[in-house]
Backbone as numpy.savetxt, mean C-alpha at the origin, in Angstrom:
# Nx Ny Nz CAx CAy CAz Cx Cy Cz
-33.71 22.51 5.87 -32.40 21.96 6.17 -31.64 21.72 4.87
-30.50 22.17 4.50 -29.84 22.20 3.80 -29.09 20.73 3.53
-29.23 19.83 2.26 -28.54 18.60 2.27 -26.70 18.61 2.08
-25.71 18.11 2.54 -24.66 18.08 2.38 -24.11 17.53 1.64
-22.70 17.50 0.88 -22.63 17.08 -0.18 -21.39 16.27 -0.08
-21.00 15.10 -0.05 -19.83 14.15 0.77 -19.18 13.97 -0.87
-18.01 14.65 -0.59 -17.41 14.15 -1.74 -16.30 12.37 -1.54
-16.28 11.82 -2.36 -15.06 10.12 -1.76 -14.87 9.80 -3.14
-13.42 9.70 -3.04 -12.81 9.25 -4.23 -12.51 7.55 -4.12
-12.87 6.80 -4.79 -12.45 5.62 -4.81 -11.73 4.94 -5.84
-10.93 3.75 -5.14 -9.81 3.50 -5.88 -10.17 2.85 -7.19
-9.50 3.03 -8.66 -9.64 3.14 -10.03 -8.87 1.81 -9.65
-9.18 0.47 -9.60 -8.45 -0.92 -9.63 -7.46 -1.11 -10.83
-8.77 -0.85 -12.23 -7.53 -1.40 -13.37 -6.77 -0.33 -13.56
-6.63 0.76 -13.03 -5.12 2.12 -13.06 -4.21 2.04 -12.10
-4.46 1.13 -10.85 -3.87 1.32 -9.98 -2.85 0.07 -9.53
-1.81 0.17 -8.89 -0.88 -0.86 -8.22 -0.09 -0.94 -6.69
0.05 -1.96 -6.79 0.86 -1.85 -4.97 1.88 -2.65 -5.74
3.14 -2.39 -5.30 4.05 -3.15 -5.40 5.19 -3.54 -4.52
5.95 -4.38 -3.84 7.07 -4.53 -2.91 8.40 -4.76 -3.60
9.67 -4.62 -2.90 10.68 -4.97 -3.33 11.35 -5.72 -1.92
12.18 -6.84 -2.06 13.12 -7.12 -1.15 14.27 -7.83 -1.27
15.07 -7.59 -0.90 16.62 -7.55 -1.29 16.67 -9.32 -0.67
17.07 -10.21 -2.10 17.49 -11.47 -1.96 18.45 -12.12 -2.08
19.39 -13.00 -1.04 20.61 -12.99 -0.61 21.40 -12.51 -0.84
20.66 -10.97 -0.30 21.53 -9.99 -0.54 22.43 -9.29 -1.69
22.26 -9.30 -2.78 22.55 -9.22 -3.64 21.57 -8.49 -5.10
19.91 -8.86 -4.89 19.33 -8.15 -6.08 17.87 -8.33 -5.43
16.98 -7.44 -6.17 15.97 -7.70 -5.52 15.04 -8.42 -5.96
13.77 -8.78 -5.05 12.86 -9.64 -5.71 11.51 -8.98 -6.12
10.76 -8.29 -6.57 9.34 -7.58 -6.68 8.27 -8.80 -6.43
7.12 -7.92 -6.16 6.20 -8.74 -5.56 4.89 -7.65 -5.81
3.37 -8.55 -5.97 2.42 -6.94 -5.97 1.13 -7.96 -5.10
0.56 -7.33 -5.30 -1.11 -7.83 -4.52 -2.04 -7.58 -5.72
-2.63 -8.17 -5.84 -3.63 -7.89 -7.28 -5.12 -7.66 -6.24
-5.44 -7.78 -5.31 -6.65 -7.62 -4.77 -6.58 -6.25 -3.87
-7.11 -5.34 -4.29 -7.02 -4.24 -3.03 -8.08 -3.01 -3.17
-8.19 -2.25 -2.06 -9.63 -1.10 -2.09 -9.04 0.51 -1.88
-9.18 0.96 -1.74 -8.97 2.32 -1.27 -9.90 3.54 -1.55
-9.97 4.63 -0.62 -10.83 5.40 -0.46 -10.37 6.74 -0.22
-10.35 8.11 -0.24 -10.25 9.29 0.01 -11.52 9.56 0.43
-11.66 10.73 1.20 -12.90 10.54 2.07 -12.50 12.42 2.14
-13.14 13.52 1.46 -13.23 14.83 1.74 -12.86 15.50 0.40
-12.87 16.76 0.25 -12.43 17.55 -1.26 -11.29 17.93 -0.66
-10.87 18.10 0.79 -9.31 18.94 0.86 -8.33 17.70 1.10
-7.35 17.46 0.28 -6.60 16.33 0.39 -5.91 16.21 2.10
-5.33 17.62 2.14 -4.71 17.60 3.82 -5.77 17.22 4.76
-7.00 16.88 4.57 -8.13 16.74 5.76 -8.84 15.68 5.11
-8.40 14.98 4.26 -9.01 13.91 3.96 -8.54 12.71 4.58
-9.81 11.98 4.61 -9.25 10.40 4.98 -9.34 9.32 4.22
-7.98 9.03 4.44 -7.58 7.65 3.50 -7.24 6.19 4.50
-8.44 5.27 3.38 -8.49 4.03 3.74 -7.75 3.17 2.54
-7.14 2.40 2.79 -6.97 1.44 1.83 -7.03 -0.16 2.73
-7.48 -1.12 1.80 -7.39 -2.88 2.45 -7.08 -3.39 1.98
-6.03 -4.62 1.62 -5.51 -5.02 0.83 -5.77 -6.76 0.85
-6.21 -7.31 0.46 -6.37 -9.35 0.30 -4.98 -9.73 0.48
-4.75 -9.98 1.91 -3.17 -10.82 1.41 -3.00 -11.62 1.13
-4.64 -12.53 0.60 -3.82 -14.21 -0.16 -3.77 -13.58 -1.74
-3.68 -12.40 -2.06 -3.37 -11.94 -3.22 -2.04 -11.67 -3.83
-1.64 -12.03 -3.07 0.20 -11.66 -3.00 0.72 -12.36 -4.44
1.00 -11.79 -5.27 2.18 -12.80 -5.98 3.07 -12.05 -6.32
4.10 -13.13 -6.98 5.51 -13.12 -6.79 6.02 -13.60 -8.51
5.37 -14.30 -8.84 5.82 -14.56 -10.13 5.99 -16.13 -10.11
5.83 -17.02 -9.01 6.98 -17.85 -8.20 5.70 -18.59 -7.15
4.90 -19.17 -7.68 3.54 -20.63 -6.70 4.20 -20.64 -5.39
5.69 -21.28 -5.38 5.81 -21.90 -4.32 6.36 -20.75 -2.93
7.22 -19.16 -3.59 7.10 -18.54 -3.04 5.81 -17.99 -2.38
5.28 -17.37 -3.14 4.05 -17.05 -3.06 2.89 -17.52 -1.87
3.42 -19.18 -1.70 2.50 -19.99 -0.85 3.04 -19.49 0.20
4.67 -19.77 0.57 5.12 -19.34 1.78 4.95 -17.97 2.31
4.79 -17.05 1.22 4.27 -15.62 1.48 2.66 -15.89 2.17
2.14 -16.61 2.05 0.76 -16.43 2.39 0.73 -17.67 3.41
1.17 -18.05 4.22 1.99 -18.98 4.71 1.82 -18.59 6.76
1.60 -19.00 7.90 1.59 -18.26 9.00 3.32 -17.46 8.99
4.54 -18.08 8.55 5.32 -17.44 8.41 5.82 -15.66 8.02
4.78 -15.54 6.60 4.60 -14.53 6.71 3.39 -13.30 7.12
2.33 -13.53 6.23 1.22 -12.89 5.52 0.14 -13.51 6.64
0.26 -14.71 7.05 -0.88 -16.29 7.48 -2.03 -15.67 7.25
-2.26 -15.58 5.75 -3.30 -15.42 5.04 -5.17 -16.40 5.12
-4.49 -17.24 5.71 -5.73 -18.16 6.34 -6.87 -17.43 7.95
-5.59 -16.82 8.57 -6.34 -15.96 9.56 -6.08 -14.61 9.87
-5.57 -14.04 8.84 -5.09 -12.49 8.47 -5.78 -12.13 7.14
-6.66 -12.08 6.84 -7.23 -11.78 5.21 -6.45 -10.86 4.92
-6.54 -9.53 5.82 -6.23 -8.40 4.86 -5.24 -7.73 5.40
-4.60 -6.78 5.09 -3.64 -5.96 5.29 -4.68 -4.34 5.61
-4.35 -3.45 6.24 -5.33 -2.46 6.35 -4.20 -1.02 6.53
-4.24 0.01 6.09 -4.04 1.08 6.38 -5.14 2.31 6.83
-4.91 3.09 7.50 -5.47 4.08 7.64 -4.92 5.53 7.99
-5.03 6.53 7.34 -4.59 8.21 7.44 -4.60 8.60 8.78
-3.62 9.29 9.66 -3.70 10.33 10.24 -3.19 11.20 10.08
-2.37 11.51 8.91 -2.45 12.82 7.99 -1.90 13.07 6.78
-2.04 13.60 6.22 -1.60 13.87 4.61 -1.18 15.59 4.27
-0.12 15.70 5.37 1.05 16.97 5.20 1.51 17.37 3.44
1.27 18.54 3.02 2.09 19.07 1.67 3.44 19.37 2.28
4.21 19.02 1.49 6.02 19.40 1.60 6.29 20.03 0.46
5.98 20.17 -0.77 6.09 20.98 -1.43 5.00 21.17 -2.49
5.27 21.59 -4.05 4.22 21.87 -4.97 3.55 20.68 -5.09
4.11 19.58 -5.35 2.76 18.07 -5.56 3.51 16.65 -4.64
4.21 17.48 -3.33 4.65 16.25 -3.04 4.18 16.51 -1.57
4.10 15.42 -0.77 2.96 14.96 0.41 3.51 14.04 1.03
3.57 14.06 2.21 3.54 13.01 3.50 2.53 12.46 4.16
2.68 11.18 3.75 1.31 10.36 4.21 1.24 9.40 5.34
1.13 9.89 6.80 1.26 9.08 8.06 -0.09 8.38 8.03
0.11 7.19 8.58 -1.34 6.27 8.73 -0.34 5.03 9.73
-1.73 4.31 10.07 -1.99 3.23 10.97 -1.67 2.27 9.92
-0.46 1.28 9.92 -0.68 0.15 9.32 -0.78 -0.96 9.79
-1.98 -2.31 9.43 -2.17 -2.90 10.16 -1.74 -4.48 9.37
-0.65 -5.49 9.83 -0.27 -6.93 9.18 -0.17 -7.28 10.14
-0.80 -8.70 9.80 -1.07 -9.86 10.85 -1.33 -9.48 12.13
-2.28 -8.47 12.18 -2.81 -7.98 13.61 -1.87 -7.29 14.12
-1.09 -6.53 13.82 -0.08 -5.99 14.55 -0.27 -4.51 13.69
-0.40 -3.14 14.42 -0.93 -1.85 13.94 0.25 -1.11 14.45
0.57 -0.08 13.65 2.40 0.24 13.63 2.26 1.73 12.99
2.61 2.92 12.76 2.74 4.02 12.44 3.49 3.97 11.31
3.31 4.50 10.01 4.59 4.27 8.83 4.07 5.58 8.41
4.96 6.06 7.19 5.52 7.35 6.35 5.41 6.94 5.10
4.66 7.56 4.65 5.38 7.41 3.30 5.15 8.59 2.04
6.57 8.73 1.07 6.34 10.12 0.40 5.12 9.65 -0.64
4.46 10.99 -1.00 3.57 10.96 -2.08 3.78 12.27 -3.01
3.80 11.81 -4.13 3.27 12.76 -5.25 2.20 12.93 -5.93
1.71 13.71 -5.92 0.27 13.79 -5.95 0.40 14.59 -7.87
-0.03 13.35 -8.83 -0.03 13.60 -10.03 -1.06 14.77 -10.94
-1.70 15.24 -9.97 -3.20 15.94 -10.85 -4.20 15.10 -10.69
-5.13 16.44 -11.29 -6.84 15.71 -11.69 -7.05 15.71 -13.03
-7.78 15.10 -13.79 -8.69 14.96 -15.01 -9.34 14.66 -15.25
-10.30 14.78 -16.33 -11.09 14.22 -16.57 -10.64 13.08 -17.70
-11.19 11.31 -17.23 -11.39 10.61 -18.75 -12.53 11.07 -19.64
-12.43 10.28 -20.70 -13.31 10.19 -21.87 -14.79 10.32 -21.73
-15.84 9.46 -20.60 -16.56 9.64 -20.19 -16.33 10.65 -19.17
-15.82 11.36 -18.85 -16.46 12.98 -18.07 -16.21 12.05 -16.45
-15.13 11.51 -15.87 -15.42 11.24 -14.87 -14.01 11.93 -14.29
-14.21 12.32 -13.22 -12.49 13.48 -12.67 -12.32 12.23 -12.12
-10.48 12.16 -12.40 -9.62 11.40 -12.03 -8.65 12.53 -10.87
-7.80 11.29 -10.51 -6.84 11.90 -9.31 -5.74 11.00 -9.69
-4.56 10.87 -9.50 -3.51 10.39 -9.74 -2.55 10.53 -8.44
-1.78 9.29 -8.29 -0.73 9.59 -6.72 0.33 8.63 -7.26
1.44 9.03 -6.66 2.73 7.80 -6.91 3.38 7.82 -5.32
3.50 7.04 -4.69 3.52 6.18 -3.34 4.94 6.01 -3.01
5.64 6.15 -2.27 7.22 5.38 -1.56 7.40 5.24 -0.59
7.95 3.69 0.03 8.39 3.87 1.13 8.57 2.95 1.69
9.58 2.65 2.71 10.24 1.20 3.31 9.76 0.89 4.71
9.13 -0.40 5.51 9.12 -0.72 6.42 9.98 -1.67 6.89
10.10 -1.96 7.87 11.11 -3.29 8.16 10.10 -4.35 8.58
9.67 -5.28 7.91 8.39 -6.15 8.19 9.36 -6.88 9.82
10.10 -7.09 10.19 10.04 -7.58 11.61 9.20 -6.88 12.98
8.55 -5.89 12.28 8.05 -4.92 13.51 6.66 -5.46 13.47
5.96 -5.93 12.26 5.15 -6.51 12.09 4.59 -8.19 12.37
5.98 -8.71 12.52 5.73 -10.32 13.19 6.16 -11.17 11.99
6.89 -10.63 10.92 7.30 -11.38 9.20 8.32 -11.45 10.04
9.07 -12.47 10.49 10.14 -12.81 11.04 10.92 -13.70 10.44
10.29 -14.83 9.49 10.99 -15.62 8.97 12.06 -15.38 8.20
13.47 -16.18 8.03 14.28 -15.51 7.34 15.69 -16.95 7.59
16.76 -17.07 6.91 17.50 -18.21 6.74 19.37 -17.57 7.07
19.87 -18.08 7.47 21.21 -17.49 7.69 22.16 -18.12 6.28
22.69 -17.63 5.70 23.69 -17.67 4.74 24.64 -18.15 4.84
25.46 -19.36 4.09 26.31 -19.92 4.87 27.82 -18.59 4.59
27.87 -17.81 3.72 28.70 -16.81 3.38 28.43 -15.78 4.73
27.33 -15.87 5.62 26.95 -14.77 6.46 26.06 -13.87 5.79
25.19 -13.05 6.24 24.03 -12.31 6.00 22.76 -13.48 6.49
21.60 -13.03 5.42 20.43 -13.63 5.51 20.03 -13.65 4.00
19.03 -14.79 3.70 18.51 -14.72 2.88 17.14 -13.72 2.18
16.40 -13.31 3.47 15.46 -12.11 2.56 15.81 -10.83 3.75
16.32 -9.84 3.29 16.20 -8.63 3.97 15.34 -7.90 4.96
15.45 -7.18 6.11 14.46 -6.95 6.78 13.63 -5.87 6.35
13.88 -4.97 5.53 13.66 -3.90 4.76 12.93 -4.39 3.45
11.61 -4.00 3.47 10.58 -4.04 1.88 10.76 -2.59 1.87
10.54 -2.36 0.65 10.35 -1.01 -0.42 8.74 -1.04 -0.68
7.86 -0.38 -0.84 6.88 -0.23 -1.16 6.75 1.00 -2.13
5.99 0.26 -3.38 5.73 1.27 -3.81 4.04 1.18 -4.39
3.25 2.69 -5.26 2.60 2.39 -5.55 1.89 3.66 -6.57
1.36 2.95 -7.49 0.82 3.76 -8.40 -0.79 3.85 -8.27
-1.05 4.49 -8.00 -2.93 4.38 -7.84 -3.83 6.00 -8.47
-4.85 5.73 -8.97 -5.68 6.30 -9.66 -7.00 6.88 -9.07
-7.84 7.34 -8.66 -9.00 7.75 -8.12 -9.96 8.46 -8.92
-11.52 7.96 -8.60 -12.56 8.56 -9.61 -13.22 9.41 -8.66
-13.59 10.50 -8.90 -14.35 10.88 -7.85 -16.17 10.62 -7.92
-16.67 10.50 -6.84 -17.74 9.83 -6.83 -18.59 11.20 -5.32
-19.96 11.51 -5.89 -20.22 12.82 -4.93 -21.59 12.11 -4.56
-21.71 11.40 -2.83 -22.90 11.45 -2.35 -23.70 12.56 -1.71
């Protein structure tokens, strides 16, 4: 019997980032990242691979304690009985020479939702120690009300104070690793 050979790329932590943006009273935005998170590629053909990523949402910061708390808060994140944030692949389409469409399951505060998002897919290399790298750069907007982030303040000028629209972005790195 012939043994098989599982290739899985896993996520390079200190190369990699998640980051958010959201437009505050309307006017400029605020960034935000998660410092705790996992991710996985799962196959050698990127279009048939599967991608996991999980993310710690009491990892959230902001720059800003007291934001931050309310981010992790039942209001938004309720990081006390929501640990994590979860995505998962159901497909990873090429659109052109290194750029990619990445549909997956996203899952906040228990609530699992279909999102898009573009990818550019940077190359492979090798580092210094001989280990092949992978490189990706990430985009893309959800409207967290679909998710149950509902909180939000009316303006006495009119509008709202945080936008329903986050930006996501993300820079992430991969080592490949062959069981």
């Amino acid at each position: 019997m012939e043994a098989t050979t599982k290739t899985v790329w896993t996520l390079d932590p200190t190369h990699s980032e998640i980051t958010f943006k959201v437009k505050h009273l309307m006017i400029s935005n605020v960034k935000g990242e998660f410092k705790n998170f996992s991710a996985t590629v799962e196959g050698e053909d990127l279009e048939k691979a599967k991608i996991k990523a999980s993310i710690d949402s009491s990892s959230v910061f902001t720059n800003n304690e007291d934001r931050d708390n309310h981010l992790k808060s039942a209001d938004f994140f309720d990081a006390e009985n929501h640990k994590e944030l979860a995505f998962e692949s159901t497909s990873f389409k090429k659109v052109d020479d290194d750029e990619y469409k990445l549909t997956g399951i996203l899952t906040i505060k228990g609530v699992s939702k279909e999102v898009t998002f573009d990818v550019e897919f940077g190359g492979t290399n090798k580092d210094p120690w001989g280990n092949e790298k992978a490189g990706f750069s990430l985009d893309g907007k959800i409207n967290r009300k679909e998710w149950g982030l509902n909180w939000n303040a009316a303006l006495e000028s009119g509008g709202v104070l945080v936008s329903e629209d986050v930006k996501i972005q993300a820079e992430v790195q991969f080592v490949k690793q062959t069981a």
